[in-house]
C-alpha positions as a Python dict, from the first residue, in 0.01 Angstrom:
ca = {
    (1, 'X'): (0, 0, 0),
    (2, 'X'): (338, 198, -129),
    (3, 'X'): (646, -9, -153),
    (4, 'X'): (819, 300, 55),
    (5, 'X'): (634, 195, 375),
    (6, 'X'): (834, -19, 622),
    (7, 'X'): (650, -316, 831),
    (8, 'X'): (680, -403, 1161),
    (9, 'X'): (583, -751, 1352),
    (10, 'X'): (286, -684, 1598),
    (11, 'X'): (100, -854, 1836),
    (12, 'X'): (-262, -826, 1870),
    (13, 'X'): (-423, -695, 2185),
    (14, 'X'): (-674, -953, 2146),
    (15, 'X'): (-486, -1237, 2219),
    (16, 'X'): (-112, -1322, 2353),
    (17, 'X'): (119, -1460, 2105),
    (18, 'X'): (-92, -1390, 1763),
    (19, 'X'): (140, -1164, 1531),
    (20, 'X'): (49, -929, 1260),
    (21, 'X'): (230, -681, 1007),
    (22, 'X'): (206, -345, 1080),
    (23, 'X'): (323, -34, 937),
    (24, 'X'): (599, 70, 1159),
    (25, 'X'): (478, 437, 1179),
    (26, 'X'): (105, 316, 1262),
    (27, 'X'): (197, 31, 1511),
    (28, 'X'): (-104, 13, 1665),
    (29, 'X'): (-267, -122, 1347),
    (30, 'X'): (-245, -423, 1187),
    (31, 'X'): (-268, -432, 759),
    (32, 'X'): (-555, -669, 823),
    (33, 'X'): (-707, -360, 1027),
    (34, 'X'): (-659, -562, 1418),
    (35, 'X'): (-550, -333, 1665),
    (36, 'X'): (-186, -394, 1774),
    (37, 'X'): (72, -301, 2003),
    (38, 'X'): (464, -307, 1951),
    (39, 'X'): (724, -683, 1963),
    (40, 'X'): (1101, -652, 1970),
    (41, 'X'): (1048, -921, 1701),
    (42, 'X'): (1236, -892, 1376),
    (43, 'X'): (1057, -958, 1053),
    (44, 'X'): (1245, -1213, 1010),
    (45, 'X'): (1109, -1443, 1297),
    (46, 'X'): (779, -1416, 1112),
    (47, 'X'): (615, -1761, 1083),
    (48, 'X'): (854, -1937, 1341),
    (49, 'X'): (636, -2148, 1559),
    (50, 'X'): (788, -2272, 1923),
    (51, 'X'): (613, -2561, 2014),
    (52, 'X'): (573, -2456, 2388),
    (53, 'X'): (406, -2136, 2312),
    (54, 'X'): (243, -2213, 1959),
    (55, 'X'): (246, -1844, 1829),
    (56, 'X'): (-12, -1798, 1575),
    (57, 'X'): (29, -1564, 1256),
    (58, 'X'): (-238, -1366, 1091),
    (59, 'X'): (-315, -1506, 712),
    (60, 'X'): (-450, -1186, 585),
    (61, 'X'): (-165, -1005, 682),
    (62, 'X'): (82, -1187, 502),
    (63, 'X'): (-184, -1200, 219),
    (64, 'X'): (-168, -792, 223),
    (65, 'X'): (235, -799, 259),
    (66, 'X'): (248, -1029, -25),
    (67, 'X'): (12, -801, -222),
    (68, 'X'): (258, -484, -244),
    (69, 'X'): (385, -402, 104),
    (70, 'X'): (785, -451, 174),
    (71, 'X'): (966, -538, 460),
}
């Protein structure tokens, strides 16, 4: 992935509260290849976990991110 591209936190339509990065021109795919729709979510909420809602976070995702993409 180019270091130009710009993510985006996702949800999966798959299940509520389970987050992915996305490419914030192709939101409706995840870098893990899950499709996605659009959060209000800034990238830096990524990871945060409230106890009452216990969001989940995709591992391959931030695998890929950590790999080359940017946020």
């Amino acid at each position: 992935m180019k270091n130009s591209q710009k993510l985006t936190i996702t949800e999966g339509i798959e299940s509520v509260w389970h987050y992915h990065f996305s490419n914030e021109k192709t939101p409706t795919i995840a870098l893990c290849g899950a499709q996605t729709m659009r959060t209000l979510l800034p990238i830096s909420s990524w990871g945060h976990v409230d106890s009452h809602i216990n969001q989940k976070y995709c591992k391959l995702c931030q695998r890929l991110k950590e790999l080359g993409a940017i946020s």
